[in-house]
Phi, psi and omega in degrees: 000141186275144194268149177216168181237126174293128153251135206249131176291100234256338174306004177234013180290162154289126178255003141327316205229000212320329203278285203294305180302304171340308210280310206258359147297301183292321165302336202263000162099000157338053263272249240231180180228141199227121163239120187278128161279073215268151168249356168078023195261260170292330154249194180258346163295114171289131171228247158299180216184156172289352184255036176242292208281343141346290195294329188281309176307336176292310232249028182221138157278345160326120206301169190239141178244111191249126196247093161299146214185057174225243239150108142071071183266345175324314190305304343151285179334334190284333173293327186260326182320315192291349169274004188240201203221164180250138178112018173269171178239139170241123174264132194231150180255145200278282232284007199278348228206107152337305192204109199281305239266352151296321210273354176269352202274282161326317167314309209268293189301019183256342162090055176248165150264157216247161172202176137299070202260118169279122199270187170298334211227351170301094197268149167325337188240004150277001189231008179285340165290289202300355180275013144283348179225052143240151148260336184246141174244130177254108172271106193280121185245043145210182226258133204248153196129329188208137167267100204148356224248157183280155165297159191237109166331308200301346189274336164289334169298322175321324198287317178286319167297327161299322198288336164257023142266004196274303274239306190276345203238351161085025192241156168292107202249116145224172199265135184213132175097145189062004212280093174266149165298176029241345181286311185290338160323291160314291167250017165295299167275011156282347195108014161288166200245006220174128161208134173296093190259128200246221177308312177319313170232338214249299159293132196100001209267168151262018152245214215259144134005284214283328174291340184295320173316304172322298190296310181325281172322345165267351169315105192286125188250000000 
């Protein structure tokens, strides 16, 4: 079976319970916590904050996976770095930024890992220099902003043309948005490293974390 790592979408938590949910993430084998950044800019959605991702960072030892999902984040970047831990990861959308490789720059010297998040309509031959100075690429395979949204087919050839660039370019590929068993299913043994779980499997359930967690993980691949 191919080990692939979970993350949890946390815009899609009780924020009610916000303490209680961590916590019962981390009993239930959760790898990270994937916190969406949203500026109401670049996407049309207010989402997360620095005193959400504050908070979760108090309440986990657990890696932070931070998906900026912002306007010029190179300006910006200095703010969640000082909230985050080293050896977290933060993701910037190229298309977000005059010249991402500063704001991937900022990244590496703060000693966070740096990624790449790719919207649906982001082709492959505008981000190919740059998958030399990321380690992780997040291919969103729906229109990032909202959760709940349908998969858009066409983000699977993207994936398979990554998946034959990662080994020589050294990167990680993972998956975000619609993320159903049949996405893990699928591309777990091709070789993504990683999914992202929102509504779709994780959230909202009448079990348990940890059996949901289980059953994923158990999936015949």
């Amino acid at each position: 079976m191919k080990n692939f790592k979970l993350t949890a979408s946390m815009m899609c938590a009780d924020y009610a319970n916000l303490s209680k949910e961590v916590r019962d993430l981390e009993e239930g084998g959760i790898d990270s916590f994937h916190i969406d950044i949203m500026d109401g800019h670049y996407v049309d959605n207010f989402a997360m904050g620095l005193n959400d991702l504050s908070c979760i960072a108090g309440l986990t030892t657990k890696p932070l996976d931070v998906h900026l999902m912002i306007e010029h984040p190179s300006d910006r970047i200095g703010l969640f770095l000082d909230q985050l831990r080293e050896g977290d990861t933060i993701y910037i959308h190229p298309e977000a930024e005059y010249h991402p490789s500063k704001a991937i720059q900022k990244i590496v010297d703060a000693g966070m890992i740096p990624g790449l998040a790719i919207n649906p309509g982001t082709s492959i031959e505008t981000i190919t220099e740059m998958l030399t100075i990321v380690d992780k690429v997040l291919v969103m395979a729906v229109n990032p902003g909202n959760a709940g949204q349908m998969f858009l087919p066409y983000v699977g050839k993207k994936i398979d043309r990554l998946l034959k660039m990662k080994e020589k370019r050294h990167i990680e590929i993972w998956w975000d948005g619609a993320c159903g068993a049949d996405k893990i299913l699928t591309y777990a043994p091709k070789g993504v490293d990683g999914f992202v779980l929102g509504t779709t499997l994780l959230f909202g359930k009448e079990e348990s974390y940890g059996d949901i967690l289980h059953r994923i993980r158990n999936l015949q691949l």
